[in-house]
C-alpha positions in Angstrom: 71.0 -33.4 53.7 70.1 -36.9 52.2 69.2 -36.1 48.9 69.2 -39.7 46.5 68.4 -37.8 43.8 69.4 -38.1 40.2 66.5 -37.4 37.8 68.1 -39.2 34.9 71.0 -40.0 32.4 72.3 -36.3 31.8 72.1 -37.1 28.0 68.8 -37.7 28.4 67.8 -35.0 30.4 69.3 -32.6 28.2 67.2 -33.4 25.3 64.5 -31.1 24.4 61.8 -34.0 25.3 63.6 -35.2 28.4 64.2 -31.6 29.8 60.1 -31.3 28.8 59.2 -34.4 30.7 61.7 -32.9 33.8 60.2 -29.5 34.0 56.4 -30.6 33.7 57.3 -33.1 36.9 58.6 -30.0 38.5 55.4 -28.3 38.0 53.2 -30.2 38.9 55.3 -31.4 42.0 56.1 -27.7 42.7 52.5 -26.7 42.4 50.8 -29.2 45.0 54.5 -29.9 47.4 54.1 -25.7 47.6 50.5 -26.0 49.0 51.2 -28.8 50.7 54.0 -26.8 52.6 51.9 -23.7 53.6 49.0 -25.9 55.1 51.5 -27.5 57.3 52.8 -23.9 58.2 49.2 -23.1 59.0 48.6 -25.9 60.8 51.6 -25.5 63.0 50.4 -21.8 63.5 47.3 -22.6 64.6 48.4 -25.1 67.0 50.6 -22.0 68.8 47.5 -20.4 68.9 45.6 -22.7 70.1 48.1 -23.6 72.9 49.4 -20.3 74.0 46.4 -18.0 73.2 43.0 -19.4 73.0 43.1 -22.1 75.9 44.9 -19.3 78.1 42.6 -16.7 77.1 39.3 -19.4 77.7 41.0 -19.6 81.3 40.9 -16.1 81.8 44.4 -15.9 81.3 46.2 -12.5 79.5 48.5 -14.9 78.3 50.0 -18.0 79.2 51.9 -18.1 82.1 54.7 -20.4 82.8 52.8 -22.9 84.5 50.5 -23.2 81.4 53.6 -23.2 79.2 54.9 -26.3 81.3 52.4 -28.3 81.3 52.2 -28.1 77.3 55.9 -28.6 76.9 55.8 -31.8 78.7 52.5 -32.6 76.7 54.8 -32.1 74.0 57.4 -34.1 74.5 55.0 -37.0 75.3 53.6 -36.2 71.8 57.1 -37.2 70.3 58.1 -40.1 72.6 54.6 -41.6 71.5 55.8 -40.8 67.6 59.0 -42.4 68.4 57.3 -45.7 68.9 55.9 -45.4 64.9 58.1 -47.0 62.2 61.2 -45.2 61.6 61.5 -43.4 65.4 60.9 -39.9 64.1 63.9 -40.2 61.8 67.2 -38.3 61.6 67.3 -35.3 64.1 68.0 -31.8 63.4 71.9 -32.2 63.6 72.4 -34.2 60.6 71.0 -31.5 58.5 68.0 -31.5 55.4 67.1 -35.5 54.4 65.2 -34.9 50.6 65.3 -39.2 50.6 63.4 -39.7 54.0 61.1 -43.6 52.8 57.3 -43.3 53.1 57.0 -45.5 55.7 58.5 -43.5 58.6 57.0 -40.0 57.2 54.1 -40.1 60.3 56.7 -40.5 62.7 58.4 -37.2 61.5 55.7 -35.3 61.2 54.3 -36.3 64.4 57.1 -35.1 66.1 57.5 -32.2 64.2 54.0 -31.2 65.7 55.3 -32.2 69.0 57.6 -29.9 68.7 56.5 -26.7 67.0 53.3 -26.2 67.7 54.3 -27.1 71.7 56.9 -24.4 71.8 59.9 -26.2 71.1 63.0 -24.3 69.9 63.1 -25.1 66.2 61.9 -24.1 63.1 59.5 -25.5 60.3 62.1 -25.9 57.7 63.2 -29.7 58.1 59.7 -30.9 58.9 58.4 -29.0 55.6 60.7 -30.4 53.4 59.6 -34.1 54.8 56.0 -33.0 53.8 57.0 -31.9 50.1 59.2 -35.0 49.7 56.3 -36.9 50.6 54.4 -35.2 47.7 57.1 -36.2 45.1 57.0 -39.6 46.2 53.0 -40.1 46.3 52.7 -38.0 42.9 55.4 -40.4 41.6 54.6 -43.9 43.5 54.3 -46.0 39.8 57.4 -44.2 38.3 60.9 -45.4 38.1 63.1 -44.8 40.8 65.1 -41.7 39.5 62.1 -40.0 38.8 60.8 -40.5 42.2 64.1 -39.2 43.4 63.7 -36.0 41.4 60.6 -35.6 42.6 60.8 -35.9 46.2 63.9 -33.5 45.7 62.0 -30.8 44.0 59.1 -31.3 46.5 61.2 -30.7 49.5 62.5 -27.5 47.4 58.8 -26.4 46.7 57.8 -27.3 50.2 61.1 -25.4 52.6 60.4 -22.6 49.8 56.9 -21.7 51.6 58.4 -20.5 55.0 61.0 -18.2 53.4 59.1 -15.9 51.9 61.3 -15.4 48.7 62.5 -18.5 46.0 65.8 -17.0 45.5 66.2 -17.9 49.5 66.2 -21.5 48.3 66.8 -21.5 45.2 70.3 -20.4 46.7 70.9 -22.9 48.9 70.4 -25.5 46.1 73.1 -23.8 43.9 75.4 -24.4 46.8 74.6 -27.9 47.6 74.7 -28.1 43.5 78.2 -26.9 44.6 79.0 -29.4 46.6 77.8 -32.0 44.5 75.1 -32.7 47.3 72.5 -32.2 44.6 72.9 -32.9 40.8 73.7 -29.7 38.7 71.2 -31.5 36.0 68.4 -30.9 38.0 69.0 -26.8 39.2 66.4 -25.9 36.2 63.8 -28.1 37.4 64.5 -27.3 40.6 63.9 -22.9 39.9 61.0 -24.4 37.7 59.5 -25.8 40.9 60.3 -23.0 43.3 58.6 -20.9 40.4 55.2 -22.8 40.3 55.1 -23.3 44.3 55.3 -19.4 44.6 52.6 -19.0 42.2 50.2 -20.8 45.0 51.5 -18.3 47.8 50.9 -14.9 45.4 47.8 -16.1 43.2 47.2 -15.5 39.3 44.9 -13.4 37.9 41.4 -13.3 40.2 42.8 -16.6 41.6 44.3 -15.6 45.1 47.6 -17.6 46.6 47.7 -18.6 50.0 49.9 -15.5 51.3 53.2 -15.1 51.9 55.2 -15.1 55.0 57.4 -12.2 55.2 60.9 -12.7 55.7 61.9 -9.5 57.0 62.6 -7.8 60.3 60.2 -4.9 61.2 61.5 -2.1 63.2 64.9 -1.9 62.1 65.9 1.3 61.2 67.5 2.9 57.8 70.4 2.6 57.5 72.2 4.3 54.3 75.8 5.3 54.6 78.5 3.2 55.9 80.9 4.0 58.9 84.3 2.3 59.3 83.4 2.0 63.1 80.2 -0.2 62.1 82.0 -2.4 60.3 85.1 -3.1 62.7 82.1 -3.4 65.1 80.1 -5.8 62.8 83.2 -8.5 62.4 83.2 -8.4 66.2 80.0 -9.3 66.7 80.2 -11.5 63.9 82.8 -13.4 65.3 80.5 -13.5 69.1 77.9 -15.3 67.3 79.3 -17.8 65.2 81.2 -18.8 68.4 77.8 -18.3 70.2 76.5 -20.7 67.6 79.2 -23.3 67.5 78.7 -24.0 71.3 75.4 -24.2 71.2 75.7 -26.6 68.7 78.6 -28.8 70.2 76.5 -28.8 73.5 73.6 -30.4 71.3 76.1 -32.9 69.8 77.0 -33.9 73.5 73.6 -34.2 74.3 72.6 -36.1 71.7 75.1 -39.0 72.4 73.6 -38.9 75.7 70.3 -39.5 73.5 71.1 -42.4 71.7 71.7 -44.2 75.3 68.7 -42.9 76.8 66.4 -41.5 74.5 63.1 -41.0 76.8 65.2 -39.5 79.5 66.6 -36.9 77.7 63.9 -36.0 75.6 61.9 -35.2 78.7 64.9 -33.7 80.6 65.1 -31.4 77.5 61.8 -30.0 77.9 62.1 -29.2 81.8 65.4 -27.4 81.2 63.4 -25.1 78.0 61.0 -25.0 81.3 63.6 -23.4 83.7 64.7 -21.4 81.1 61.1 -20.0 80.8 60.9 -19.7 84.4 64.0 -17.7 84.5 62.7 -15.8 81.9 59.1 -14.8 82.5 58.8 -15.3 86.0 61.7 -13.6 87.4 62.7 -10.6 84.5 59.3 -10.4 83.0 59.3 -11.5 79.4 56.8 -13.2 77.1 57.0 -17.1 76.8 57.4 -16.1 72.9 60.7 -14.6 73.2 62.1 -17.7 73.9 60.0 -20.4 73.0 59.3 -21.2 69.4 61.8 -20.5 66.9 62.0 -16.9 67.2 61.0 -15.9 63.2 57.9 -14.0 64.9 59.3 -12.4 67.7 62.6 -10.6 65.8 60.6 -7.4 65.9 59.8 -7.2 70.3 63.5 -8.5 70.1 64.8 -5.2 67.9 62.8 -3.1 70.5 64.2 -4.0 73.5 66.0 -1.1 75.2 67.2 -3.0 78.3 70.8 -4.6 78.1 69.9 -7.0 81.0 66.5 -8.5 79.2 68.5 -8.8 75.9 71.1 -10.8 77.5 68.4 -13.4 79.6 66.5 -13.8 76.5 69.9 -14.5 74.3 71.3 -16.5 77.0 67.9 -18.6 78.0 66.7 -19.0 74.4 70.4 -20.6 73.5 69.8 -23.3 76.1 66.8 -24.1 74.9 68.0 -23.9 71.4 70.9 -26.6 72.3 68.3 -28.9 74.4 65.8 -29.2 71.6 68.8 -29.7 69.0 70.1 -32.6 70.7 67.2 -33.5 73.0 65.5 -35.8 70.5 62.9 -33.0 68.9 62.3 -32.8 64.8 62.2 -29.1 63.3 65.1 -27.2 61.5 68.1 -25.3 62.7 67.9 -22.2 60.9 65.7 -19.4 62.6 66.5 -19.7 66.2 70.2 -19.3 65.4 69.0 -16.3 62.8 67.2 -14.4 66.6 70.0 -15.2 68.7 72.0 -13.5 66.0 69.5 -10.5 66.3 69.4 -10.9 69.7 73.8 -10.5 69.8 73.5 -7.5 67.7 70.8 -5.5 69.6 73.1 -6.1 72.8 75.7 -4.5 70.6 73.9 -1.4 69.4 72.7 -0.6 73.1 76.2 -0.6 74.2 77.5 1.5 71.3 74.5 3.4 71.1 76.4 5.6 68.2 76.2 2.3 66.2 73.2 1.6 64.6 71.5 -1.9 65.0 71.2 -3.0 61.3 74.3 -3.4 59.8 75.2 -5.3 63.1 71.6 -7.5 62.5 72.6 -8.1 58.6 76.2 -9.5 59.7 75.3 -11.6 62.9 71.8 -13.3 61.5 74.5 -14.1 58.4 76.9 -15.2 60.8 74.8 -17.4 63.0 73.4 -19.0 59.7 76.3 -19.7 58.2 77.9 -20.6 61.4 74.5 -23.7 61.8 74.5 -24.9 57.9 77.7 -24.1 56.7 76.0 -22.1 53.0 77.5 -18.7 53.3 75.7 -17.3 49.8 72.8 -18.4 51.6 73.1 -16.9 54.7 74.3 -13.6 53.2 71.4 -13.2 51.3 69.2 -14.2 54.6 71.0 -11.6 56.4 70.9 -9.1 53.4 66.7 -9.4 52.9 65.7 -9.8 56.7 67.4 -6.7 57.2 66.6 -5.3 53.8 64.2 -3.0 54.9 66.5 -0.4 56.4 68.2 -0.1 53.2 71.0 -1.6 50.7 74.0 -0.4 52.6 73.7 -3.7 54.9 74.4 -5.8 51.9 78.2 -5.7 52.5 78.0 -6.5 56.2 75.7 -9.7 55.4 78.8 -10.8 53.1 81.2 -10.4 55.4 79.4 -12.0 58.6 78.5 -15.3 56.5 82.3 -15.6 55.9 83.2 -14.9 59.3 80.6 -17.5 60.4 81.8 -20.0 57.8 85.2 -19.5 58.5 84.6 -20.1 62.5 82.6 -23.1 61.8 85.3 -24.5 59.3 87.7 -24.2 62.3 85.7 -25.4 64.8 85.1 -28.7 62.5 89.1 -29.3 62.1 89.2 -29.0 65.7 86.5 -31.9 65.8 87.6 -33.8 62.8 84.5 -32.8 61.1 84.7 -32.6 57.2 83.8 -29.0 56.8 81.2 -29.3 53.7 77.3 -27.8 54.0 75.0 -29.5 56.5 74.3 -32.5 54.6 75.3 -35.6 53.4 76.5 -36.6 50.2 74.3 -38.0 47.4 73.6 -41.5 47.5 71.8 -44.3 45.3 68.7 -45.1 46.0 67.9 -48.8 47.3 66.4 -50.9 44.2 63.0 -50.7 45.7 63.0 -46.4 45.7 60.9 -45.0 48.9 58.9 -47.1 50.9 
């Protein structure tokens, strides 16, 4: 992540009157950044829709067949080579984790290509793009101020903003405490930063007769209770722990690889990405039988079908299918965010597990492998834990421990996959910066 971001002298932000001034900007950019956020999320839903069900069904189509699905992936990916030829080239790709700094002038190109992306059936999720849109809402509401200010805001608009797809503030109010951590985001501005979180969820629940926008659920449905803890599920947990984050890391090195190919030949891989996610959805529906949406998309949606599956073989096409794709659209020049897809896979590694050891129930194993695969992608283990801990939360509080111990194990696996690389092993981001004299353009 790119933050930029200092809101002000610390002196003067601790003053009553400069902490007032602070936390009414993070209001107000909470407030509208938050909304902003959710109509992006709608609009990306509808798109899917648009794409995968009502054309389809207009056609005559129960759903979109592979040949439908190819021609809109390649539509796609035209859809961001013609957004890489606006100012700024679609900006920094998924692999160089959350930008809070991104200039106004190459904000189209990003959002463009986010649309390319997601609403085409890419395999990423909303996160990066949204927090472009809620940085672009601190910056606009901010365009006369000085540049600090706008760097505070366009921080606590991509807060407000990411905050909109997960359902839950603490998800992301989290993650800030640990870039806070790191000193990837000032500790100064952490109660502004709840402050906007605060007043973005306010738009998503409603007050009084004034109704919110709705929530998006971040839970996994069909997972079932789980309330006492067995030493086998646990030793079984860490293993599959371990599988993912290794899953994860080689997807992600296989993106890294491809993306050096990228920065060569930008055009040709971006459309040799989209036919491999096509062969992979060949493989997929037209030989085993499954829907385009367990492997398109970033997989938030689909958890549920993915929890349900009783068949070891299907499990293991859609892991192994929706990981290629996963890797091409990482380093394949796409725009969304890393974090969901590697969340399903790490659904998708723990239902293989539980119909192997059918005495082992599927939860626990869920709680530790989404935490692993999260932790594994962005390197924020309290994060991840507590993504692991509430997707699953539904089947009880017992999986609480397992989501602990598979961030760790994903962390830890990550860490030592960095060394390996030379990699310095801090959170997917990059280290606050100054902002040019001229603040966002």
């Amino acid at each position: 992540m790119s933050t930029a971001a200092e809101a002000s002298d610390p002196d003067d932000a601790a003053a009553p009157s400069g902490m007032g001034r602070v936390l009414g900007l993070a209001l107000l950019v909470g407030i509208v950044a938050a909304a902003a956020g959710t109509v992006f999320v709608e609009v990306i839903h509808v798109g899917e829709g648009w794409l995968y069900e009502d054309i389809p069904a207009a056609l005559g189509l129960d759903r979109a067949p592979w040949w439908w699905a190819s021609i809109v992936l390649l539509a796609g990916a035209t859809v961001v080579a013609l957004a890489r030829r606006l100012t700024g080239a679609t900006g920094e790709g998924p692999l160089t984790g959350f930008h809070f700094d991104d200039p106004l002038r190459i904000v189209p190109s990003v959002l463009l290509a986010a649309l390319g992306t997601l609403c085409f059936g890419f395999v990423l999720g909303p996160e990066a793009p949204l927090i472009v849109a809620g940085t672009t809402v601190g910056a606009l509401l901010t365009r006369g101020a000085d540049v600090r200010t706008r760097q505070a805001a366009m921080v606590l608009g991509g807060v407000a903003a990411i905050g909109s797809i997960f359902g839950n503030p603490f998800v992301t109010g989290f993650l800030i405490l640990e870039f806070a951590a790191f000193g990837l985001i000032p500790a100064m501005l952490i109660p502004a930063v709840l402050t906007a979180l605060g007043a973005g969820y306010l738009t998503q629940v409603g007050i009084g007769k004034l109704p919110g926008f709705g929530l998006h659920p971040l839970s996994v449905p069909g997972v079932p209770a789980y309330d006492t803890i067995q030493p086998v599920d646990l030793l079984v947990a860490v293993v599959v722990s371990i599988v993912i984050a290794l899953v994860i890391v080689i997807v992600r090195e296989a993106a890294v690889a491809i993306d050096r190919v990228r920065e060569r030949r930008p055009l040709l891989v971006l459309y040799a990405a989209a036919l491999v996610t096509i062969v992979m959805l060949f493989i997929a529906e037209v030989i085993v039988g499954l829907d385009p949406h367990m492997i398109l998309f970033s997989g938030q949606a689909a958890m549920g079908d993915l929890v349900a599956e009783t068949s070891v073989g299907l499990v293991v096409v859609i892991v192994v299918t929706k990981a290629v794709a996963y890797a091409v659209a990482l380093g394949g020049g796409y725009r969304g965010g890393p974090i969901f897809p590697a969340t399903y896979l790490g659904v998708g590694v723990a239902v293989l597990a539980a119909l192997a050891l059918t005495s082992v129930s599927v939860s626990p194993l869920a709680a530790a492998a989404i935490a692993a695969a999260s932790a594994a992608m962005i390197k924020a283990p309290g994060t991840s834990a507590l993504l692991g801990a509430l997707l699953i939360g539904g089947s009880g509080a017992a999986i609480a421990p397992f989501a602990i111990f598979g961030a760790i194990i994903g962390l830890v696996i990550r860490v030592a996959a960095d060394r390996r690389l030379g990699v310095t092993s801090v959170p997917a981001t990059t280290p606050t910066e100054p902002a040019p004299a001229g603040g966002p353009q």
